[in-house]
N, C-alpha and C positions, 0 to 999 in steps of 0.2 A: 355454971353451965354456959353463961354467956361469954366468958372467956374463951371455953374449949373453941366455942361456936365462931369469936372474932381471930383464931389461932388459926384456926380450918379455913376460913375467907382468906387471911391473908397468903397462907399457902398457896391454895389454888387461885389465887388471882395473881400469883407470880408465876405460873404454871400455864397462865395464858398467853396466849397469842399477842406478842406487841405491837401489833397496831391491827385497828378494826377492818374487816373489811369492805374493800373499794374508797380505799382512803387515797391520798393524795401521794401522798411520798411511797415510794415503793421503786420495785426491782423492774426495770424496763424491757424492752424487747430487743434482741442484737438483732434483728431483722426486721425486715418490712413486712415480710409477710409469716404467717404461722409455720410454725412445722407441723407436720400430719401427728396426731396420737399416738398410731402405734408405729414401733420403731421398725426400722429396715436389720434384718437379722444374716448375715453373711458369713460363713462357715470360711476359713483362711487358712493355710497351711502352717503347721505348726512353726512358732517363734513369731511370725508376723506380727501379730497381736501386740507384743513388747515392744518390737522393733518401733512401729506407728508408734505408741503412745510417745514415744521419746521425741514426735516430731512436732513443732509448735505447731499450734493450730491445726494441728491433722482433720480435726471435723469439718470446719470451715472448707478448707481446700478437698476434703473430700468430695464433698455436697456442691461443690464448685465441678469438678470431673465430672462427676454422675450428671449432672445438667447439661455439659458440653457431649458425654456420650451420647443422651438424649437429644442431643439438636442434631447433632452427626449422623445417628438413627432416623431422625427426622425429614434431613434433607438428602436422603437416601433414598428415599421410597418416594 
């Protein structure tokens, strides 16, 4: 029984999470500031979609646009 039982530990404790959390070593942030939760959802004319992904860094420079739209909207008004 206590075999079954150190068989079943070692399992699920290879099934865990490698490393605890708020530990030290981990995956950083490409930004300074957060990105919001929930995502921006934008409906594109068909093929677009494939076209962009094929473009490096398409999100980056996205999310670069979208902020220069918003200043341009900004010092508009």
């Amino acid at each position: 029984m206590f075999a079954l039982y150190l068989l079943v530990y070692k399992y699920k404790s290879k099934l865990s999470m490698p490393f605890q959390k708020k530990h030290k070593l981990g995956a950083l942030p490409f930004n300074e500031e957060p990105f919001d939760k929930s995502p921006l959802c934008v409906r594109v004319r068909e093929g677009v979609k494939d076209k962009l992904k094929t473009i490096p860094n398409w999100q980056e420079r996205l999310r670069n646009l979208i902020d220069e739209l918003i200043e341009d909207n900004d010092n508009c008004q």
